[in-house]
ZATILO-403943 format. One line per 5 residues: number of its first residue (from 1); their letters; for each residue x, y, z of C-alpha. Coordinates in steps of 0.05 Angstrom, whole numbers, plus 5000, padded with zeros to 4 digits. Example, Ala and Ser with C-alpha at 12.3 -4.5 7.8 and 13.67 -1.06 7.14 Angstrom:
1> AS> 5246/4910/5156 | 5273/4979/5143
% end
This chain:
1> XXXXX> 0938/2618/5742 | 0886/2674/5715 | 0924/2728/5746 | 0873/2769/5728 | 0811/2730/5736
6> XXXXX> 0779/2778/5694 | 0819/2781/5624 | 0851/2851/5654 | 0916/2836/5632 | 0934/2872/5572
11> XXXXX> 0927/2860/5505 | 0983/2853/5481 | 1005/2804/5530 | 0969/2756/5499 | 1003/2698/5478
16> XXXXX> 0973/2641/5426 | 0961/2573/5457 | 0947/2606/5528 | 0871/2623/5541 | 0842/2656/5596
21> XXXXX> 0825/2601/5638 | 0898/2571/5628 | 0946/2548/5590 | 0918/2502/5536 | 0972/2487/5486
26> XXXXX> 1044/2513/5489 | 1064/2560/5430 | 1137/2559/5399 | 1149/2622/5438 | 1120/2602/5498
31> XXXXX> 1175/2540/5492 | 1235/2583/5469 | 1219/2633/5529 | 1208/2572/5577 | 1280/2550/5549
36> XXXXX> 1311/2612/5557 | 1291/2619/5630 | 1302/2557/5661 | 1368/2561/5636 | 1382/2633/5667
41> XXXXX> 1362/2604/5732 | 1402/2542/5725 | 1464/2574/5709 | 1460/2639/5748 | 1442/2593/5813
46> XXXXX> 1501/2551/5804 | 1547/2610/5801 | 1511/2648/5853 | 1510/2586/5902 | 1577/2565/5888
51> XXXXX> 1613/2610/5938 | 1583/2579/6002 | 1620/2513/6018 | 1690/2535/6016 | 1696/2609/6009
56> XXXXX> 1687/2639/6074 | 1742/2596/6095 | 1783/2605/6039 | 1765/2684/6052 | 1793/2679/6131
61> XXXXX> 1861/2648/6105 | 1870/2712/6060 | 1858/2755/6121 | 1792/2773/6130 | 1749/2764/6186
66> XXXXX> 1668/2734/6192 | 1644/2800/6186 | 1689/2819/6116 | 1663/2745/6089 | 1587/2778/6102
71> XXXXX> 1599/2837/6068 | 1632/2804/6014 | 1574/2767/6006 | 1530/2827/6021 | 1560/2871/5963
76> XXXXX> 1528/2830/5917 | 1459/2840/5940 | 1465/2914/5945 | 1495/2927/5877 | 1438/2871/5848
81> XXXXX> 1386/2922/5880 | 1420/2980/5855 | 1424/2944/5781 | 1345/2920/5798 | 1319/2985/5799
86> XXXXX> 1354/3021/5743 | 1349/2962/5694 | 1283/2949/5718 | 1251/3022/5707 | 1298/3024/5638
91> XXXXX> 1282/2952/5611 | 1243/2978/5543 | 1288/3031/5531 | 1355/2977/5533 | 1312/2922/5506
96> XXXXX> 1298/2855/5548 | 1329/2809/5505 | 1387/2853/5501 | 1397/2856/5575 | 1383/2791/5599
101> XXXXX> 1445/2758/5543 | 1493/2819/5571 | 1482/2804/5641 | 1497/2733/5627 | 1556/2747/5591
106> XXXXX> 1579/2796/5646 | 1567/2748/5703 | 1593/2689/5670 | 1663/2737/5656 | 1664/2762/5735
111> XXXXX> 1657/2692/5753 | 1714/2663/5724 | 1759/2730/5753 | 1736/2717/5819 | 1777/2650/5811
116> XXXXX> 1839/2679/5797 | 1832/2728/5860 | 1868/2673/5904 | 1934/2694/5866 | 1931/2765/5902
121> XXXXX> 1964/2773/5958 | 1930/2764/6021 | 1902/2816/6056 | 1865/2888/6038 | 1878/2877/5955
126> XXXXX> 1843/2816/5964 | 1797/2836/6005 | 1790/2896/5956 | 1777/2860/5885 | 1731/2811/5926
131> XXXXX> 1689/2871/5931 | 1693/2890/5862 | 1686/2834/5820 | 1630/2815/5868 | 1598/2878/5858
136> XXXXX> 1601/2882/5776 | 1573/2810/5774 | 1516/2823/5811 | 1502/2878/5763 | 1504/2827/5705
141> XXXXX> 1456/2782/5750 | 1417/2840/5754 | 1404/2843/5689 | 1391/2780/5669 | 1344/2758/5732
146> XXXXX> 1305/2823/5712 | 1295/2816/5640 | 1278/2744/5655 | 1228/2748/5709 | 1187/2817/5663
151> XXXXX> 1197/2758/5600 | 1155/2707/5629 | 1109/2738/5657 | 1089/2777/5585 | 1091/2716/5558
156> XXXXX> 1050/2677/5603 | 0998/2725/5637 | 0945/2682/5655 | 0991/2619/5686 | 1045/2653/5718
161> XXXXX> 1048/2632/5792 | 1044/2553/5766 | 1101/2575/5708 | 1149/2612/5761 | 1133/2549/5804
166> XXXXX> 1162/2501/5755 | 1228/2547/5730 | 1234/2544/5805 | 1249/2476/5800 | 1314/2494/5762
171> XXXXX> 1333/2550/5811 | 1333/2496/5867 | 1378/2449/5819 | 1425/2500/5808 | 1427/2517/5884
176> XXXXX> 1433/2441/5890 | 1488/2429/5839 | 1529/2497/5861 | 1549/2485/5929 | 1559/2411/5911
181> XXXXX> 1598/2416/5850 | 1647/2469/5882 | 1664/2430/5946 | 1678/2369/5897 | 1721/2413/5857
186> XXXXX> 1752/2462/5907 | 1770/2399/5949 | 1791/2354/5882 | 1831/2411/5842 | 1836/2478/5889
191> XXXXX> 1801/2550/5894 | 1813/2571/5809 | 1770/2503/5777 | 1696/2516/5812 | 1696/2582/5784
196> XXXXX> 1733/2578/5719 | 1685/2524/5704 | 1621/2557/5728 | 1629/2610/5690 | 1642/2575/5627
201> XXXXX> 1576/2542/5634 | 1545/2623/5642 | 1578/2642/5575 | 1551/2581/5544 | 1479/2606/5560
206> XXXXX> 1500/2663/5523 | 1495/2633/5455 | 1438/2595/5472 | 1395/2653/5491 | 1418/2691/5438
211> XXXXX> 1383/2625/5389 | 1321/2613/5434 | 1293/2674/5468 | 1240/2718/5431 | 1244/2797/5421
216> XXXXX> 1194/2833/5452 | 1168/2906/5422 | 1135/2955/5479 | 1129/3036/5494 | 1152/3066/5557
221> XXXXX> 1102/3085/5616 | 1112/3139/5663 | 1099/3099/5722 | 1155/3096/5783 | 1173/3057/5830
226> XXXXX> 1150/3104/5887 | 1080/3093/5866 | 1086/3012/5871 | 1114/3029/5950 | 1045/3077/5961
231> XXXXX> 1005/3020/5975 | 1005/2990/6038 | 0998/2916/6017 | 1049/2921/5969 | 1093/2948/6025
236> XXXXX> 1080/2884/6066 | 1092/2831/6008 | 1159/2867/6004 | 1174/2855/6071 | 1160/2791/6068
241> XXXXX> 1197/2786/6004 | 1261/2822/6050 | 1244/2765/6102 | 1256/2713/6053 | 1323/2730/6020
246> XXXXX> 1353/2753/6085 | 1342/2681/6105 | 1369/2648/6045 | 1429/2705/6063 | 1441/2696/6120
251> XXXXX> 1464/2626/6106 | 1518/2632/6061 | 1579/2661/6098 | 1556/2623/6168 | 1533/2555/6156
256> XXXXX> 1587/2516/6123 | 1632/2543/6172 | 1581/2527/6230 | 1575/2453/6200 | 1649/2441/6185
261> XXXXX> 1657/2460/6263 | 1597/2430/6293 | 1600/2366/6252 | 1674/2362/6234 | 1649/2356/6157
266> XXXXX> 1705/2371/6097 | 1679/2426/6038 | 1663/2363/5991 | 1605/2344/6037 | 1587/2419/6065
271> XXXXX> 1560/2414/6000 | 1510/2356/5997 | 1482/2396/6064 | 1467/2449/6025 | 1414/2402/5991
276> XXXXX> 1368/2389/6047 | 1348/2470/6032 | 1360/2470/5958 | 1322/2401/5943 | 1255/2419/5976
281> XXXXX> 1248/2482/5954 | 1262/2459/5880 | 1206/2400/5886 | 1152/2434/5926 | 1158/2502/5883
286> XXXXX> 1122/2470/5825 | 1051/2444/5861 | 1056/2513/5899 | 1051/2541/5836 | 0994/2504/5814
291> XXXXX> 0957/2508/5877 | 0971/2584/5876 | 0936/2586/5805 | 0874/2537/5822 | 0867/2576/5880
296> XXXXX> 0877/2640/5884 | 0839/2658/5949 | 0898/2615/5984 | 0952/2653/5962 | 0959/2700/6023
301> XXXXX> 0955/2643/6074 | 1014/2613/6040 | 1047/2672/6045 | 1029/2677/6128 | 1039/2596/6135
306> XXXXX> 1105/2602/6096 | 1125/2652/6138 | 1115/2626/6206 | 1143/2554/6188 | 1210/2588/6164
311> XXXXX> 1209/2621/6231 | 1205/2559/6264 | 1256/2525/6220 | 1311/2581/6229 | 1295/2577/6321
316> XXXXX> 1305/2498/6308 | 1372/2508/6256 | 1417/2510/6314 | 1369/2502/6357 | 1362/2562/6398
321> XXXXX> 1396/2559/6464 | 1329/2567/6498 | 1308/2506/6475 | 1362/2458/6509 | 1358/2409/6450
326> XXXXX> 1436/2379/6426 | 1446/2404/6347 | 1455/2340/6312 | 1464/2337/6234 | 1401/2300/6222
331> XXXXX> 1363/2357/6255 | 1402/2408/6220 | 1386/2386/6149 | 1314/2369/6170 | 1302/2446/6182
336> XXXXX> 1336/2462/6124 | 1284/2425/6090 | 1230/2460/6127 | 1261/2527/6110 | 1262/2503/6043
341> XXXXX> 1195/2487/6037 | 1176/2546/6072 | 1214/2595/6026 | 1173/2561/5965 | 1109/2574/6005
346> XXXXX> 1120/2643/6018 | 1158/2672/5960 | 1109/2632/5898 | 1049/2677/5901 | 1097/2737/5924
351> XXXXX> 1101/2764/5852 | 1029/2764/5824 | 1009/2794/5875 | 1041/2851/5862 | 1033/2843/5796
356> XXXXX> 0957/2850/5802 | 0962/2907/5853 | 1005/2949/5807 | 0948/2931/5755 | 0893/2954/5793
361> XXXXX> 0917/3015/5816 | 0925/3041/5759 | 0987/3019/5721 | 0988/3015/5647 | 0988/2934/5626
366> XXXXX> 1054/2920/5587 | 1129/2901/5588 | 1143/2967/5621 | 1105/2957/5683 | 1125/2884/5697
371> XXXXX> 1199/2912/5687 | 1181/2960/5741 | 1158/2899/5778 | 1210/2851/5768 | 1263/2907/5777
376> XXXXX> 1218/2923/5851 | 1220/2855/5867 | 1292/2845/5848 | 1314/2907/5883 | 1281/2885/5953
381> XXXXX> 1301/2816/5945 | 1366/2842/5939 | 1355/2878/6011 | 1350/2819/6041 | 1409/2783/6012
386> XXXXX> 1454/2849/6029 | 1425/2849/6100 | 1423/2767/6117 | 1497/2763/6103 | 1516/2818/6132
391> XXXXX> 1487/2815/6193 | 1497/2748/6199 | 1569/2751/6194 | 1565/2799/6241 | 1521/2762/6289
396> XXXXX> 1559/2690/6290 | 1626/2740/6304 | 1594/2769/6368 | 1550/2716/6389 | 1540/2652/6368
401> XXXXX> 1502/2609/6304 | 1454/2591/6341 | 1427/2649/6375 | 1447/2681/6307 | 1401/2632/6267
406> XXXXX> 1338/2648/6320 | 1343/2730/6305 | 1333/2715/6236 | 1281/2676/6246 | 1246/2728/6282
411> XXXXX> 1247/2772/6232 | 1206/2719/6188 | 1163/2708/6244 | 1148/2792/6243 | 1141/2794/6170
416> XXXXX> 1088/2741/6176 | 1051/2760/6235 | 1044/2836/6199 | 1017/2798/6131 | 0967/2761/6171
421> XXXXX> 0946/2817/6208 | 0926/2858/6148 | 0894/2806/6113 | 0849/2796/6177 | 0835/2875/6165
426> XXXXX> 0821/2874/6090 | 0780/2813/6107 | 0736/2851/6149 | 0734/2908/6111 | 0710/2879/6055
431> XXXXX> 0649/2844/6104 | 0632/2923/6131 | 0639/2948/6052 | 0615/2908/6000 | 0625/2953/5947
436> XXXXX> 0706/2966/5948 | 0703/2977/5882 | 0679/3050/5893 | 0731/3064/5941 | 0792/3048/5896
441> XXXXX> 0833/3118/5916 | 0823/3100/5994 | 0829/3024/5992 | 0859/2969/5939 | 0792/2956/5916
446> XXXXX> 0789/2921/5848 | 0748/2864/5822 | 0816/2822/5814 | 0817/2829/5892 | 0751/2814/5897
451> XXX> 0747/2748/5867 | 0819/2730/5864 | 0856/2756/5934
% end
């Protein structure tokens, strides 16, 4: 993509073999960085994903309830957006390299704990250092999500909606190979194996990364995080950015139990569900990408479009009551599909858009304010993964999945609606004052939304 349509990104983003109109040749950093990536998102999805066909279970025979499995899952996603926004706003001062091979090497350590946690007794200890290994791991993830994101996108300024399309493509794989590798093993060899193993794959990245991913030299800004949130579009992309991961949350402690008891399926093949989500969103991410860079003017209708089909995909997931249609499998995976598909619709052009709206409103052009913006975007993703669980777990406790599965869907359905109505503003706007570009304290006026928003 030409982020910045205009060559505003900063100099010394500038990468060789990547020209303004796109990327032309591939340089050895470019590769290495491309390398280092796709294997963060690999690895860190696997272990991330690995928890959802046989945990929650596993969790209610130790003695905690739905609602304890959400939080359990929600503790993660707080302490992530905690770790987001410190690491984010600190990321030259520790160094990105630096941070993105300790979170790995934290993560990949928590991971293989949390497999031992089944020789606790059951009850509140159990319950307890479920919290806190959860909790330091998503610190580590933190980190190395963070670092990763700010990476690529300093390293590929002027393609990255098609680039963050195609390391998408390994997020979905490790989403894909997660859930089904740890029903095979939970079910083949017991609770310790999935993890043990998972996180020996994380420390194995470390080494790797330590080989293959560039250093990167840059000087703090003064810029906040506060300022990003003072601008009401960016406010909205963040809510739809909440929309998204409370989704994908809201999943984890309630559907393998909903399919095992709808369905009557074992954890081995909860698992190969999990890929009707995981596979479409891994294939479709890519050409989002690309469409996102070749056209630029569509990215905020993908956003609305995404939006509104994962709304419809969470109402059919049960399907809502109201709709006095029999869940059956087929239908089940087929909106997970559509949710998956949805997710990659919405969330693809999420991130340069903010990127070019911190840009134009002033922020300084460097590895300090994509930090900021990677840490932001971490930080509110992980909003939505502390709130999905959580009150999803909740939900399914009181209620039921599927009336459950049709509140969250609403809130996607919101998120959208709110996105498409400002656009429809700006839009006219824009028709009543031609020249935004005078206006830029009042409105987000900016030649980059001009001719590329």
């Amino acid at each position: 993509m030409n982020i910045n349509n205009d060559n505003h990104l900063p100099a010394d983003n500038d990468v060789p073999g990547e020209s303004a109109g796109g990327t032309q040749r591939i340089s050895k950093t470019q590769l290495f960085t491309l390398i280092s990536a796709a294997s963060v998102n690999l690895s860190s999805m696997i272990c991330y994903s690995i928890l959802g066909p046989f945990f929650p279970n596993e969790a209610l025979q130790k003695g905690a309830d739905q609602t304890i499995v959400g939080l359990i899952f929600g503790c993660y996603a707080f302490f992530n957006l905690m770790g987001s926004l410190i690491l984010g706003k600190y990321i030259v001062q520790i160094g990105a390299k630096f941070m993105l091979i300790a979170g790995l090497f934290v993560s990949g350590v928590c991971t293989v704990i949390f497999g031992l946690l089944d020789k606790l007794p059951d009850g509140p200890l159990f319950i307890l250092m479920c919290f806190i290994v959860r909790s330091i791991d998503a610190v580590g993830f933190a980190a190395a999500m963070t670092s990763s994101f700010a990476i690529v996108a300093k390293v590929f300024p002027n393609s990255l909606a098609t680039v963050l399309g195609s390391l998408e493509v390994f997020t979905g794989l490790g989403l894909v190979l997660g859930p089904a590798i740890g029903g095979f093993l939970y079910q083949s060899y017991g609770y310790e194996i999935p993890f043990i193993a998972q996180g020996c794959v994380l420390l194995l990245m470390v080494p790797l990364n330590m080989c293959v991913l560039p250093s990167l030299d840059a000087t703090p800004s003064k810029d906040s995080f506060w300022r990003l949130f003072t601008r009401p579009k960016i406010i909205l992309i963040c809510f739809v950015i909440f929309s998204m991961s409370s989704s994908l949350g809201f999943l984890d402690p309630t559907m393998s139990l909903f399919v095992m008891k709808k369905f009557n399926l074992r954890s081995g093949y909860v698992g190969l569900v999990f890929l009707g989500l995981a596979l479409s969103y891994s294939l479709s991410s890519p050409l989002l990408g690309v469409l996102s860079d070749k056209m630029p003017t569509l990215r905020k209708w993908l956003m609305v479009i995404g939006g509104l089909s994962s709304a419809t995909g969470f109402c059919l997931l049960g399907p809502a009551p109201f709709f006095n249609i029999k869940s059956q499998l087929w239908l089940f995976v087929l909106m997970l599909a559509l949710i998956g598909f949805s997710l990659g619709m919405t969330g693809i052009p999420t991130f340069p858009e903010i990127l070019i709206c911190a840009y134009e409103n002033g922020f300084e052009e460097g590895l300090s304010t994509l930090g900021l913006v990677s840490g932001m975007f971490g930080a509110v993703w992980s909003c939505g993964m502390f709130f999905g669980p959580t009150l999803g777990g909740f939900l399914v406790e009181k209620i039921n999945f599927e009336w459950s599965a049709t509140i969250q869907g609403g809130i996607a359905l919101i998120s959208s609606f709110l996105m498409g109505i400002y656009f429809i503003m700006e839009g006219r706007w824009k028709k009543r004052s031609p020249q935004t570009s005078r206006n830029g304290s009042d409105e987000e006026s900016s030649p980059l939304l001009s001719n590329g928003i």
